[in-house]
VOMI-645855 format. One record per residue (C-alpha): x, z, y. Coordinates in Angstrom, 1 decimal, m for minus. Layout:
# VOMI-645855
       c1       c3       c2
        X        Z        Y
...
***
This chain:
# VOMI-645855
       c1       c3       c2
      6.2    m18.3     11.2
      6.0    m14.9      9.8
      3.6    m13.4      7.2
     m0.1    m12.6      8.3
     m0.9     m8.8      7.8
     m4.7     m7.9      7.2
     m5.5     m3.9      7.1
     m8.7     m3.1      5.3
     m8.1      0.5      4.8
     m6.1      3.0      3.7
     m3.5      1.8      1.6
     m5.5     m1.7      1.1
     m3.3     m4.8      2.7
     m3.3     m8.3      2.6
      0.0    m10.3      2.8
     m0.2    m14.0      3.7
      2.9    m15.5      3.7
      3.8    m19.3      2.6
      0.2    m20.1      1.4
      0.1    m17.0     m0.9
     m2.2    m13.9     m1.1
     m1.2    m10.9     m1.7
     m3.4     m7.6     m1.7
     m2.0     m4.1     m2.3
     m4.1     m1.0     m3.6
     m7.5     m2.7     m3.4
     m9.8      0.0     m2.9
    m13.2     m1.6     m1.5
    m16.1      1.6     m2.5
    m17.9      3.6      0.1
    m17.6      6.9     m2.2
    m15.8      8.2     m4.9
    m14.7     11.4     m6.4
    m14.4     13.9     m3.7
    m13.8     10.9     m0.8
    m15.9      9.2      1.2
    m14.9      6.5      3.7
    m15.9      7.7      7.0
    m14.5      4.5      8.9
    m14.8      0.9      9.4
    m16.9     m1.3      6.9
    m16.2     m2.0      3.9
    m13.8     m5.0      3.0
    m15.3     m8.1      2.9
    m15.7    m10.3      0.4
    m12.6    m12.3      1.2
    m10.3     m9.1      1.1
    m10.6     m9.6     m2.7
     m9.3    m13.0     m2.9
     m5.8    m12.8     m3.7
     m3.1    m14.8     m6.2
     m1.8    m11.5     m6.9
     m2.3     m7.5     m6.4
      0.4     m5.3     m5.9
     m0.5     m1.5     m7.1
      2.2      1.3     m5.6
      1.2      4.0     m8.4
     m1.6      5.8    m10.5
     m3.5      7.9     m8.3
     m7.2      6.9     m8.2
     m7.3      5.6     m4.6
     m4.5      3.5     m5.0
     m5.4      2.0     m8.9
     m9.0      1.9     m8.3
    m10.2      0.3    m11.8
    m14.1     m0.7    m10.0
    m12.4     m2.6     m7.1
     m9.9     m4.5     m9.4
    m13.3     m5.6    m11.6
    m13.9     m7.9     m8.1
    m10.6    m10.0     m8.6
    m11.4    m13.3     m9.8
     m9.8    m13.6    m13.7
     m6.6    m14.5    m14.2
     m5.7    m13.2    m10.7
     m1.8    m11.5    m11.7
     m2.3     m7.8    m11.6
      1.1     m5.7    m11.1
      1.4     m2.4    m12.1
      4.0      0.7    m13.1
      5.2      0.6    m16.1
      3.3      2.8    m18.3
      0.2      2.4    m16.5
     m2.1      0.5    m19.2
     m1.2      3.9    m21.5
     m2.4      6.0    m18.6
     m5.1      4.4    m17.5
     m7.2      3.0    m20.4
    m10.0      1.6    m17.9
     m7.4     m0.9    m17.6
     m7.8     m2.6    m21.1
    m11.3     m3.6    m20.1
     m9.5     m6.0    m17.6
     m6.6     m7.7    m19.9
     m6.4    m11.4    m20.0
     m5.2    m10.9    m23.5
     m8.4     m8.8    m24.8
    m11.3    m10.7    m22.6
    m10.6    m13.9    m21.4
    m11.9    m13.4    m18.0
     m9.6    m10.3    m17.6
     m6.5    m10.2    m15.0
     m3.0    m10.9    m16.0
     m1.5     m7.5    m16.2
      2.4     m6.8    m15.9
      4.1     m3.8    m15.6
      7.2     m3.0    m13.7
      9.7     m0.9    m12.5
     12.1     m0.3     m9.8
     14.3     m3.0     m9.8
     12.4     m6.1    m11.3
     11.4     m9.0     m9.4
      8.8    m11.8    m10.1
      7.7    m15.1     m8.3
      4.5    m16.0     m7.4
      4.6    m19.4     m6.5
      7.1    m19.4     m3.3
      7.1    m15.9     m2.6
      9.5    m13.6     m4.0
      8.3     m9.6     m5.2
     11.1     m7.2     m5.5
      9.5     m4.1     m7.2
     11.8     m0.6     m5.0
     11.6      3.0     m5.7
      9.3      5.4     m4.0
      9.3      9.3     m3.9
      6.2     10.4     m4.6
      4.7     11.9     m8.3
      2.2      8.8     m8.9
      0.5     10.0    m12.2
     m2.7      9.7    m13.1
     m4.0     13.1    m13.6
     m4.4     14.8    m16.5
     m1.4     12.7    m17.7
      2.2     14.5    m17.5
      4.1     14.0    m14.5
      6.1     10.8    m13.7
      5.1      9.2    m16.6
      5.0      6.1    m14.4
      6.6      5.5    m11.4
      5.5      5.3     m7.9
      6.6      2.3     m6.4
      7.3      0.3     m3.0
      7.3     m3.7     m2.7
      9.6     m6.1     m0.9
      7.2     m9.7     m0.7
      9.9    m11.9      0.6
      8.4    m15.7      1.8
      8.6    m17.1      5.0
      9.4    m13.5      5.9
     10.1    m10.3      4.8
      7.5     m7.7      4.3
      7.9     m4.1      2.8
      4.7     m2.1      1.1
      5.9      1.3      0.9
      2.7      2.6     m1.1
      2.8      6.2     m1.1
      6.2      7.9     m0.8
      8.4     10.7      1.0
     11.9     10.1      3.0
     14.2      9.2      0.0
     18.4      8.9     m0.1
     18.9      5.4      0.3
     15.6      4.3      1.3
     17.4      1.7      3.5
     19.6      0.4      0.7
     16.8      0.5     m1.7
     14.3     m1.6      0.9
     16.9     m3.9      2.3
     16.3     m6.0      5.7
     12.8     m6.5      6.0
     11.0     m8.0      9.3
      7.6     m5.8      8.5
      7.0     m2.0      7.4
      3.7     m1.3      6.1
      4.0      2.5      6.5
      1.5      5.5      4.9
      1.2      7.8      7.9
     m1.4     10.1      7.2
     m3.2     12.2      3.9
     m6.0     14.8      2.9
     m4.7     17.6      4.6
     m2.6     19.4      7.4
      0.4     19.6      4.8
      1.4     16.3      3.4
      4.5     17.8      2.0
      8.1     16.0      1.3
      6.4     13.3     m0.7
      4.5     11.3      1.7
      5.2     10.3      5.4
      3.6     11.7      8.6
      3.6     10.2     11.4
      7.2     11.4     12.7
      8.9     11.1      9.2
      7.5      7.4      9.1
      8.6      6.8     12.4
     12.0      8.0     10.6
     11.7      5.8      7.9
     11.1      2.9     10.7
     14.5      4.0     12.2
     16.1      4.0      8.9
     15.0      0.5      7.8
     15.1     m1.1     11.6
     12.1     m3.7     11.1
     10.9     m6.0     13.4
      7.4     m4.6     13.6
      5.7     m1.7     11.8
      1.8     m1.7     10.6
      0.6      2.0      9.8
     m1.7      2.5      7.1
     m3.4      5.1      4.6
     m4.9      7.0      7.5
     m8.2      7.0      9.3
    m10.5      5.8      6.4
    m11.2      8.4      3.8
    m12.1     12.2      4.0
    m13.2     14.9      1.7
    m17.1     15.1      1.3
    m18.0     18.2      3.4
    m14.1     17.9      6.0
    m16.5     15.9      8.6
    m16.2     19.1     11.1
    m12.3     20.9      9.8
     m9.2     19.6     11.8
    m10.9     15.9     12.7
     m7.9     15.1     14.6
     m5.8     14.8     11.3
     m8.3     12.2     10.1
     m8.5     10.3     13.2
     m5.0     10.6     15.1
     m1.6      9.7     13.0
     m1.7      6.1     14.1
     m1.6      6.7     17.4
      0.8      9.7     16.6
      3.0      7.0     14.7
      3.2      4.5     18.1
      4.1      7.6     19.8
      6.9      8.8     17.5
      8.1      5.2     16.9
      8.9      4.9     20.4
     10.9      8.1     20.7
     12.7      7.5     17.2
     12.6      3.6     16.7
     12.2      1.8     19.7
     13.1     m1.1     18.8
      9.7     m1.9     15.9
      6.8     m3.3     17.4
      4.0     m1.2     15.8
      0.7     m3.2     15.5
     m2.0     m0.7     15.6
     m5.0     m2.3     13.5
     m8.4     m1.3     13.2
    m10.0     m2.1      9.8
    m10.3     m5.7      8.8
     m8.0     m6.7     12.0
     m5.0     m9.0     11.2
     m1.2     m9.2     12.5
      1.1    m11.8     12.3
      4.5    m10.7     11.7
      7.7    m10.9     14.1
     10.8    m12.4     12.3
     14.1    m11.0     12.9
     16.3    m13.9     14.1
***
């Protein structure tokens, strides 16, 4: 039995895998700063039910400090290092100041924490995660490895990186970033051919593309539509030219996967 992947949006993932919940990059508004979401319902309830939350880095759709206020208290709450001095929202939510807060832990590359039978391994990413106006890479951007009854990969947001595939390791499921703002993503995120080369490089079973197809500048409705709506579809089609052997499971928001386990 492999893990169970939910897509919500975006970046915003749940991981079930040997009776745990895990949620990355919760982000459940209908508008903020200059985005709207344009697609699919918001998540439901249920999408913020989770024994822990994995955040990739700083940038406001991805540490979103009004969606984390959902999580039930004491749900774990891990974060890059340095992110509690970025982002002092955060402070509002500590266990240790209010005793309905989240358990907040930062980490870096490298680390690796249990929650209860699953296994996080905290991996680098390539991408500058600050939280703006902060200095840059004051915190890392990181990826996730969730190893239970299978072996699932959050990439968060990040470029093609020298020894991705070392860094990673064997996984059986990519949860990929694939898409962006704008025609020019530049070398620190994926499109959809250089995440189809990261699926070559790191040879998964199956491949879930996300951050795509959900939010949109206020006032883009009518420029370049076809970079909002395609790069999943342009992900399958790369992914079979470049990594044909990863099933891609193409999810609509608030559909669900179940993982394929390499044997």
């Amino acid at each position: 039995m492999g893990a169970v992947i939910t897509w919500w949006g975006h970046a915003t993932c749940t991981v079930e895998d040997s009776g745990v919940r895990l949620l990355t990059d919760p982000l459940f508004v209908r508008r903020f700063a200059h985005l709207r979401r344009r697609k699919g319902a918001l998540p439901t309830a249920r999408a913020a039910v989770a024994d822990a939350v994995l955040i990739s880095h700083l940038h406001a759709d991805h540490l979103h400090v009004g969606s984390l206020a959902r999580l039930a208290p004491g749900t774990l709450l891990v974060l890059p290092r340095g992110a509690i001095r970025s982002v002092p929202a955060l402070r509002r939510l500590d266990a240790r100041r209010h005793p309905r807060g989240l358990r907040l832990r930062e980490v870096v590359p490298g680390d690796e924490l249990s929650v209860g039978p699953v296994r996080v391994r905290v991996v680098p990413a390539r991408h500058d995660g600050r939280r703006l106006p902060v200095g840059p890479r004051r915190s890392p951007a990181l990826g996730y490895v969730i190893s239970g009854e299978s072996r699932t990969y959050f990439a968060g947001d990040t470029g093609l990186f020298e020894g991705m595939a070392e860094a990673v390791g064997t996984v059986d499921t990519a949860l990929l970033p694939v898409g962006g703002w704008g025609p020019n993503l530049g070398p620190e995120h994926l499109d959809p051919r250089r995440a189809a080369r990261a699926a070559s490089l790191l040879a998964p079973s199956s491949a879930v593309p996300v951050h795509y197809g959900t939010y949109w500048p206020v006032g883009f409705d009518g420029v370049r539509p076809h970079e909002f709506h395609t790069p999943g579809s342009e992900f399958v089609a790369q992914a079979e030219q470049l990594a044909p052997g990863v099933t891609v499971h193409l999810l609509r928001h608030g559909e669900s996967a179940r993982a394929e386990v390499a044997r």
